[in-house]
N, C-alpha and C positions, 0 to 999 in steps of 0.2 A: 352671698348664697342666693339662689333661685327657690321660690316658694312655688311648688306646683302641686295636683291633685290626682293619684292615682288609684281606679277604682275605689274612690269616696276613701283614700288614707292619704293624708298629709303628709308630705315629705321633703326635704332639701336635698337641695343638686348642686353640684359646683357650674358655673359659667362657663359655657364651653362643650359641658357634657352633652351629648346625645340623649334622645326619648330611651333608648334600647337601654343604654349602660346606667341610664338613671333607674328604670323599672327594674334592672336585675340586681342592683344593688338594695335597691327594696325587698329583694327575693320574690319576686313576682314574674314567671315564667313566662316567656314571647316564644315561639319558635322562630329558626333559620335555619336555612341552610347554605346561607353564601357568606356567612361570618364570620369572622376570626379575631383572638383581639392580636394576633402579631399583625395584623394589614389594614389597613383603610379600608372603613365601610364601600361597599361595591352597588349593594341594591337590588343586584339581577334575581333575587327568589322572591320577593317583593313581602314575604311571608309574614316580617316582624310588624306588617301593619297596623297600623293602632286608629283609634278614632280620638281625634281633639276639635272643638270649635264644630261639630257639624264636618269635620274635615277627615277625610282616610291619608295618613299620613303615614309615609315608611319611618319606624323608628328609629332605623342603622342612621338614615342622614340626613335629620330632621334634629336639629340643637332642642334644647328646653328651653323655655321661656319665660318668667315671669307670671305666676299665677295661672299659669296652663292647667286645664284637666282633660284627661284623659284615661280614657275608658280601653283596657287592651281586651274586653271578650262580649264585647256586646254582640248584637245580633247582626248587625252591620259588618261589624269585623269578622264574627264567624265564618260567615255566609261569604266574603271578598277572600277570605283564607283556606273556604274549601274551592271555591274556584281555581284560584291560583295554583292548589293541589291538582287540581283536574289537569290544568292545562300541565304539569309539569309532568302527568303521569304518560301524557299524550309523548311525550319526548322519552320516555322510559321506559321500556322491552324488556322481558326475560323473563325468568323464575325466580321468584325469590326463594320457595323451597320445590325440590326435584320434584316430577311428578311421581317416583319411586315411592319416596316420602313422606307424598301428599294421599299416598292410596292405599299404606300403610296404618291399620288403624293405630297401633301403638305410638305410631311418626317415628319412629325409625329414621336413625339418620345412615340411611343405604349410602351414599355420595360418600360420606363422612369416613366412612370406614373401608369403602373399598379404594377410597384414595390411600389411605393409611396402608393397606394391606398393598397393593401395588407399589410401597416403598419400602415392602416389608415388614413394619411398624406391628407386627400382629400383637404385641401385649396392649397397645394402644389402642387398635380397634377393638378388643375386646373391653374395654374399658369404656370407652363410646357405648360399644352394644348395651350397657350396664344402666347408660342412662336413657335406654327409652325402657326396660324390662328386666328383668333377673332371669330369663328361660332362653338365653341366645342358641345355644347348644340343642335343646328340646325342639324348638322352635325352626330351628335351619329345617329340621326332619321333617316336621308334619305338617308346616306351613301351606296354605292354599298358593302364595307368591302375588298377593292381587299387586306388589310392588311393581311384580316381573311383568305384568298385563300392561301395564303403563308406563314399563320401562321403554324410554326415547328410541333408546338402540334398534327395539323394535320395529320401528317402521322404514331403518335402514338395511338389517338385515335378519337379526335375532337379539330379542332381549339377552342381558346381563344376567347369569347363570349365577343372582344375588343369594338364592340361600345357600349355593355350593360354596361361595367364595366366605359366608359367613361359619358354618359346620367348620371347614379348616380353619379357620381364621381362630375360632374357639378352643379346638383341640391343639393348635401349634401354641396359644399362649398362655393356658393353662399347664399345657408339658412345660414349657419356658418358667412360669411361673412356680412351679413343685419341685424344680431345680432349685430355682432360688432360695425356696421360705423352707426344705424340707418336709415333716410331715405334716404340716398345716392342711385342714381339709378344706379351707377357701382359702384359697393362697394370696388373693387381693380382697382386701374389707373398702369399699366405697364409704368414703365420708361422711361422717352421723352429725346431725345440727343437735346443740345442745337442748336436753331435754324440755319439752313445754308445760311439764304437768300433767298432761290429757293422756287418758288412758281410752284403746278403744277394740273391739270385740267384731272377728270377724268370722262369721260361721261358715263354714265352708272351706276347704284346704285343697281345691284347684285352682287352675291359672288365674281365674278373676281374682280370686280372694287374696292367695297369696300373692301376686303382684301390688293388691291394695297394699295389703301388709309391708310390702319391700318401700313403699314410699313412701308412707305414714310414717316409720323407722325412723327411713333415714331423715324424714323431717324434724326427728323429736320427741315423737309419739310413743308412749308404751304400746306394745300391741301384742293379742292375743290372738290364734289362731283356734277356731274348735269344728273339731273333724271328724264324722260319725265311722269315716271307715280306717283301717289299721296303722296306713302310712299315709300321710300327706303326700297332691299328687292330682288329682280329682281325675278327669278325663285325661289326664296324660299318662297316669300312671293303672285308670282301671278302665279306660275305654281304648286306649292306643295300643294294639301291638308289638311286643318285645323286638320282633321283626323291622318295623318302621323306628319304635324308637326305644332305644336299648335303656332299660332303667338306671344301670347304671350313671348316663350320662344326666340324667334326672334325678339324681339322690346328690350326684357332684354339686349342681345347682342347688338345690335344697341345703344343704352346708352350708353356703352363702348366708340364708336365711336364718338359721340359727346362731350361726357366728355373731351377726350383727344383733341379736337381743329378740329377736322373735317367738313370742314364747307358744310352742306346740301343744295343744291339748287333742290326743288323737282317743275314737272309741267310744264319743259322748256323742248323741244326738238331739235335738229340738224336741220338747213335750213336755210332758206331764209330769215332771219331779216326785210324785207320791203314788202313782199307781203302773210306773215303768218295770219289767226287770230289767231293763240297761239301766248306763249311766248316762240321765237325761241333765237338762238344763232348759230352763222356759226363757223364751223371747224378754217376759217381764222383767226377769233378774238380772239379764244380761242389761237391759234398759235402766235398772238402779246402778248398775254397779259401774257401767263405762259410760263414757262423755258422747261417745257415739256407738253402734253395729251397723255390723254393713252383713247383710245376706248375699252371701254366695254359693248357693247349694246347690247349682246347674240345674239339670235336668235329667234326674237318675232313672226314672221309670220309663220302660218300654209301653209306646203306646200299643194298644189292642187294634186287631184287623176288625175286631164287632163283627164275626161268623161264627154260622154253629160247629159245636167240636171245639172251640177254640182252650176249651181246659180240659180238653183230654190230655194224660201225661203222653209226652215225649213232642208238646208245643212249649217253645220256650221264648223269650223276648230277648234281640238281639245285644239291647246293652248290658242286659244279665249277664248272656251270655259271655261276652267278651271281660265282665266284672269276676264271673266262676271262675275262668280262665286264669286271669291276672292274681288271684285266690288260690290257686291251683287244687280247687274246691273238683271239677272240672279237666281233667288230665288225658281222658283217651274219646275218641269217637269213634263210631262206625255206621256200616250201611251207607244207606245214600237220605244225604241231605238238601233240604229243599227251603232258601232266603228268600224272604218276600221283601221287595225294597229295591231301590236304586241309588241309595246313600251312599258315603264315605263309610260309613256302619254296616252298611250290608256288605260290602267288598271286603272288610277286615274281616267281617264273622266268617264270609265264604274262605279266605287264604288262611283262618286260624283252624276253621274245620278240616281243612284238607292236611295241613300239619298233622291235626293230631289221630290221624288217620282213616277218617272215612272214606268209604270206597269210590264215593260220586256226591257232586256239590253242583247244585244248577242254582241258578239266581233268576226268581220271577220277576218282571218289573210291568209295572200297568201298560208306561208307555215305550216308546223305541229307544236306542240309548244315544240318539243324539239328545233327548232331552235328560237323562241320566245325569241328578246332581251333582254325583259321584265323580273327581278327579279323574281324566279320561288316562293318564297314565296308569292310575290304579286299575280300570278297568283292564290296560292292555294287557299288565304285570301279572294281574287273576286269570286270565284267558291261556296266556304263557304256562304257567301251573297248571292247569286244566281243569277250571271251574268251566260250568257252561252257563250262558246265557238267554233266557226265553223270554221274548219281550210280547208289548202287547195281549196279555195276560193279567186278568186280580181275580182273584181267591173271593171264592164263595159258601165253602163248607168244607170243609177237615173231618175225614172219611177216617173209620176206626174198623180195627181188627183184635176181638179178645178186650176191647176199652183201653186201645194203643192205640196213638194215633200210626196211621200205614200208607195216605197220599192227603194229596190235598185237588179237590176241583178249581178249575180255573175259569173265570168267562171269557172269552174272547173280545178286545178290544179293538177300536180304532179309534183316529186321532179326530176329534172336530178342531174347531174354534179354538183360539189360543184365551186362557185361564187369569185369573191374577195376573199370577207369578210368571205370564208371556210363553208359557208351555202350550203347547194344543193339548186342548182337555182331551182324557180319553172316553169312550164311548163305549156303550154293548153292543156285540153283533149279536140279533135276538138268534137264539137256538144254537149256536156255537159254544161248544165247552171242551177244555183238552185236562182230563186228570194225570197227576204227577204223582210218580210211589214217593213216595217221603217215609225213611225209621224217624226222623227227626225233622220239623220246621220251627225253622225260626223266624221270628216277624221283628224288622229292622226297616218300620214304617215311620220311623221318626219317634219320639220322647215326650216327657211330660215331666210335670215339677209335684215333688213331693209336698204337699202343706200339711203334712205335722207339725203342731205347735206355732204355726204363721198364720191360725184362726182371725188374728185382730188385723194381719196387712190386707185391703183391698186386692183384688185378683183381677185378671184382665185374661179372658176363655183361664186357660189351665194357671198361666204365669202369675207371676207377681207384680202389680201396676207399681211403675216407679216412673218420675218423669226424666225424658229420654236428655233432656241436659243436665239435671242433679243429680240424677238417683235416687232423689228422695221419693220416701212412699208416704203415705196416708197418716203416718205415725212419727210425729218429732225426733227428730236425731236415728229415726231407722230408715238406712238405706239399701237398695237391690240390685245388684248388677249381673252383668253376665247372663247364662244361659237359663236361670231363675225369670228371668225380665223378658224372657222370650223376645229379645233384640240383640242377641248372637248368634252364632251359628259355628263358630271356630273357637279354636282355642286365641287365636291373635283378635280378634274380634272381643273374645272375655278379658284379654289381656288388658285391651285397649278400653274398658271398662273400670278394668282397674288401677288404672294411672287417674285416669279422668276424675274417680269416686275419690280418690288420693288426697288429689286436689282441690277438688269442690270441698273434702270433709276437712282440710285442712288450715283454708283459707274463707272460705265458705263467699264467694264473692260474688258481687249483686250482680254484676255485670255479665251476662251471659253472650249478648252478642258476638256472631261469628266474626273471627278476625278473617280481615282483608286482606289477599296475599295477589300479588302478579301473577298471572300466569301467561306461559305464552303457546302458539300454536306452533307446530311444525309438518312440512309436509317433508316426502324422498326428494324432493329438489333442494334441500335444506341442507341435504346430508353429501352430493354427489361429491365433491371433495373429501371424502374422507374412506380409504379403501376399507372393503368389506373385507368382515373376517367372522369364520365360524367361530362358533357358541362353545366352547371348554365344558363338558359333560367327566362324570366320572366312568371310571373303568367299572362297569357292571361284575357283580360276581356271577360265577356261572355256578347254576344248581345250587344255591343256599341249601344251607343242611337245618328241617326244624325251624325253629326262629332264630339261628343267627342273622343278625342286619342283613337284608339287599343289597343293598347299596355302597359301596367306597365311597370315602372322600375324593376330595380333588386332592391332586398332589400340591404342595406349594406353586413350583413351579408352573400349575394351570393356575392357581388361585392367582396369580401374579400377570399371567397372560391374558388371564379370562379382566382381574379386573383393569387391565392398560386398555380393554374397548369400552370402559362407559366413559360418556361423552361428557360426564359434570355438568347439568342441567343446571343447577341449583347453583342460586348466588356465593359463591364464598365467604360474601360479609355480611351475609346477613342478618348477623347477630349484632353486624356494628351498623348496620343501616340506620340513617337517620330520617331518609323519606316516610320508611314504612310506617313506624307509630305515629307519623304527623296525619299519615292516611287513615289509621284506624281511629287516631281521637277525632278527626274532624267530618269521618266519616263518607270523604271524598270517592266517586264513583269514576274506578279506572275507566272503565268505556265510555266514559261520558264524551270523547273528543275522538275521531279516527288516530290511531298511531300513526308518527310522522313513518316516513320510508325508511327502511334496512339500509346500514351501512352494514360494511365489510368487516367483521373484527380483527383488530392488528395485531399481530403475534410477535413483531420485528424486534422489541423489547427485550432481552434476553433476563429482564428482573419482571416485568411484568406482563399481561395480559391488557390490551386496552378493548375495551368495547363502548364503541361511539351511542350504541343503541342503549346503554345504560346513563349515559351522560345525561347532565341536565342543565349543563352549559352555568356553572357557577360562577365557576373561572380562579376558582379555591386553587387549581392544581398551576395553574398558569403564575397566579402570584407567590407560588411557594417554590415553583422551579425557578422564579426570578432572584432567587437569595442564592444561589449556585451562578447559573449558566443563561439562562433567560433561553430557553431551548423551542419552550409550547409558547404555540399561538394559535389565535383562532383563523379561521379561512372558511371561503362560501358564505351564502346568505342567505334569510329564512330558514327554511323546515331544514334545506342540507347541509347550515353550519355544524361545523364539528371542529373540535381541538386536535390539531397537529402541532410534531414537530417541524420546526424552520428547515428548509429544504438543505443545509449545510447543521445536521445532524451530530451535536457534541457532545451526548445525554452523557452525564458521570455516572449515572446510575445510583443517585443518592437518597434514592426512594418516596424524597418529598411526598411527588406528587401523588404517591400510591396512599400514602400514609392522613390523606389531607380530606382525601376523595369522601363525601357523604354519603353517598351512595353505591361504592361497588364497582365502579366503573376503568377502574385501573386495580386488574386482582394480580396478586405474587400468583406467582408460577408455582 
């Protein structure tokens, strides 16, 4: 037996053995990626390096010897293994996740699921959908699309028409699915990890909170939900329009939730337990009684424009308003209505106004409406309807008739300087005013966060300060997400709040650092091989009556067409990638090398996909086609070696070498 010394533990090695197979029999982890034990040590990733004697030695083909020590993570070895990463990343091109995916705050796996649905597969991708969120359905509707902004397709012709092909995708496999199960009201339950004990408290019953709730669940977690208004829902179901997004399709989703053990407490609010007439519940109690809370209470209150008149009756604040509405507290309008704002909120209060019948809807906004934060379809869609538009205008005094309010003055603006937020600030033109008659104004200036009973969490201006990688606030085991943290702005943005808080409260883990992902760049010369094809929209309804939906679905048949033009950015194996976590634990900096030059990716394969630009020259695949046919080989030299087949081509198609590959670089079709 061989007596040697690995990181200061004593151990025996048989004669013969290798450093590598000696340390991992120790259970003491080397990384590689040119290894295997059906083959002979090779050496080309040089990665399993070790340090013996003052010596950097490859462990694959380096024998043990006699009272050897050796050190596998010293600083010397670190430092020669983040290198050797570098240089390997300089040979390795691509994406490892889409950029759809990547701009997606939930991470959505968009790739995922429109491959599935372009095979059909729609119960499948909706079962994906399930693992970035519980609101696919919801979410198709009201979604901002920042995937669609970064969708590749885009810069060849037109993005991926991603949340039409996801809307269908939901409603074909939930119909598929109510076939099946019959009257079940969540016809798929995603799999629950056995209980952990831990019980936890989330106030708040919109997307952030309830999405927390969905993964705490299925992690194990008891979980409570507590919700000061009647139905769970939050801004989906009391700020969104029955028109954009029909509640039914949001109470479907909601079944999900109670199915799997989510326990509802609706109609209770934050405060003061002894001097309430509701039914309140203090922050403090919620803190003895759960292991963790998580505040999710959005941002319920309409902020004030700060002009005189502003509480004379018939001024109302635009979230209210669409909350009366959703209440049906709120059921008829008239006269002419006058929104101050440029939001997603002021376009829904103007198209809910004009439903419920007022005779004239103008929308004031400070500045032009290219700077309009407002989704530019929604604008066009309200204009269609016949709301009108008057830019360049903010409110100065709300004019009364009788102690009604009857118009509102307006100053006249122009644009200076661009702001923050990359807008051109607007400006007064001194002596310029235009008044507007208004029976009704509603101010849809943006929101604010209610602190009843969150007297003890730290505040940051209106919000609640929480830090923007935890969640955690000021207060042990109480954390804030979502539109409370005034660091959202969407409901996918709260979402992606609430996966995150999920996570951190469920693992609670030190390690915050941003993982390191590939990306690559592409320009239109990237794409000229590939014929252009128009973007699959749905069949518009004509004249919506009230608030039935606008909008159709896509038919299968577009969802299917529409998704056969995304380009699959995204690695396929990414999840079996063996490069990448060697990248994130060692910390290695992809650009730290120019990328070698573009090859051509091979498609000739009829079982796979090979891309040269992913390779990293192991030669794993070379020696596993050797056990069949001996087919691959390498050819060129320097930066333009790449693996080919031998010019007299006999491939059995036995998938070896797809199945061997570390890194991604030969993907199934």
């Amino acid at each position: 037996m061989i007596n040697l010394t690995i990181d200061n533990i004593s151990i025996q090695a048989q004669e013969g053995d290798t450093i590598l197979s000696a340390v991992r029999e120790a259970g003491i982890y080397i990384p590689t990626l040119c290894q295997d034990d059906n083959f002979p040590p090779h050496g080309s990733c040089g990665l399993c390096i070790v340090e013996a004697s003052s010596k950097l030695l490859r462990a694959c083909a380096t024998p043990v010897a006699q009272g050897m020590t050796i050190f596998t993570a010293s600083s010397r070895v670190i430092a020669a293994r983040r290198g050797l990463l570098e240089l390997t990343l300089s040979a390795h091109t691509g994406d490892c996740k889409a950029p759809c995916q990547l701009a997606c705050p939930a991470q959505t796996d968009c790739q995922g699921y429109i491959a599935l649905v372009r095979e059909g597969r729609f119960n499948e991708a909706y079962r994906l959908m399930l693992e970035a969120h519980p609101f696919p359905g919801s979410i198709a509707r009201v979604c901002p699309r920042p995937c669609e902004a970064k969708c590749r397709r885009g810069v060849h012709d037109e993005p991926i028409n991603i949340a039409g092909i996801k809307r269908i995708a939901v409603e074909i496999a939930l119909s598929n699915m109510h076939k099946e199960s019959g009257s079940n009201p969540a016809p798929y339950i995603p799999k629950l990890e056995p209980s952990t004990g831990r019980s936890i408290a989330i106030v708040g019953g919109g997307p952030a909170g309830l999405t927390a709730a969905y993964f705490l669940r299925r992690a194990g977690h008891d979980v409570s939900v507590y919700e000061r208004m009647p139905k769970m829902g939050g801004l989906l179901r009391y700020g969104i329009p029955e028109y954009r997004l029909p509640k039914a399709v949001l109470d479907a989703e909601l079944n999900l939730l109670t199915q799997i053990g989510i326990r509802f407490h609706n109609e209770i609010t934050l405060g003061d337990t002894h001097h309430s007439p509701v039914k309140t519940v203090s922050l403090s109690s919620l803190q003895e009684q759960y292991d963790a809370v998580i505040i999710a209470i959005g941002a319920s209150i309409s902020r004030p424009m700060n002009i005189p008149g502003e509480d004379l009756p018939g001024v109302i604040g635009g979230i209210g308003f669409l909350r009366d509405v959703a209440l049906r507290t709120i059921v008829k309008m008239s006269g002419h209505i006058v929104i101050i704002g440029g939001s997603n909120t002021a376009i829904d209060t103007a198209r809910t106004a004009l439903r419920l019948g007022a005779s004239s809807v103008t929308v004031a906004y400070r500045r032009t409406r290219e700077e309009m934060p407002a989704e530019p379809e929604e604008i066009l869609e309200a204009e269609e309807e016949g709301v009108e538009f008057k830019f360049l205008l903010a409110p100065t005094e709300i004019t009364a008739n009788n102690s009604q309010a009857n118009g509102i003055r307006m100053q006249k603006m122009t644009l200076g300087e661009p702001d923050a937020s990359g807008r051109r600030s607007p400006r007064p033109i001194p002596g310029q005013e235009e008044w507007l008659k208004a029976d009704t104004i509603i101010a849809a200036i943006g929101q604010a966060v209610a602190h009843d009973g969150l007297e003890i969490l730290d505040k940051s201006w209106s919000a609640i300060a929480a830090d923007p990688a935890t969640f955690q606030t000021n207060q042990p085991g109480v954390f804030a997400i979502g539109d409370a943290t005034g660091q959202s702005a969407y409901a996918i943005e709260a979402i992606g709040h609430g996966r995150k808080v999920a996570a951190y409260v469920h693992s609670a883990p030190c390690n915050t650092l941003p993982q390191i992902l590939l990306k690559d760049e592409k320009s239109p010369s990237d794409f000229t091989h590939i014929p252009k094809a128009k973007r699959e929209i749905p069949y518009k309804k004509e004249a919506p009556k009230g608030f039935e939906e606008t909008h159709q679905s896509l038919t299968a048949s577009q969802a299917a067409s529409e998704a056969s033009r995304c380009l699959s950015c995204g690695c396929g194996d990414y999840s079996k990638c063996k490069l990448i976590p060697m990248v994130n634990q060692y910390n290695a900096k992809p650009a730290k090398y120019n990328k070698n030059p573009k090859h051509p990716i091979n498609t000739d394969n009829p079982l796979f996909i090979y891309d040269p630009n992913k390779c990293i020259l192991c030669g794993l695949c070379i020696k596993a086609c050797a056990q069949n046919k001996s087919v691959l080989t390498m050819a060129n030299r320097g930066l333009k070696t790449i693996v080919v087949p031998h010019p007299q081509d006999n491939c059995v198609q036995c998938g070896n070498c797809m199945a061997i590959c570390p890194v991604g670089a030969r993907a199934s079709r």
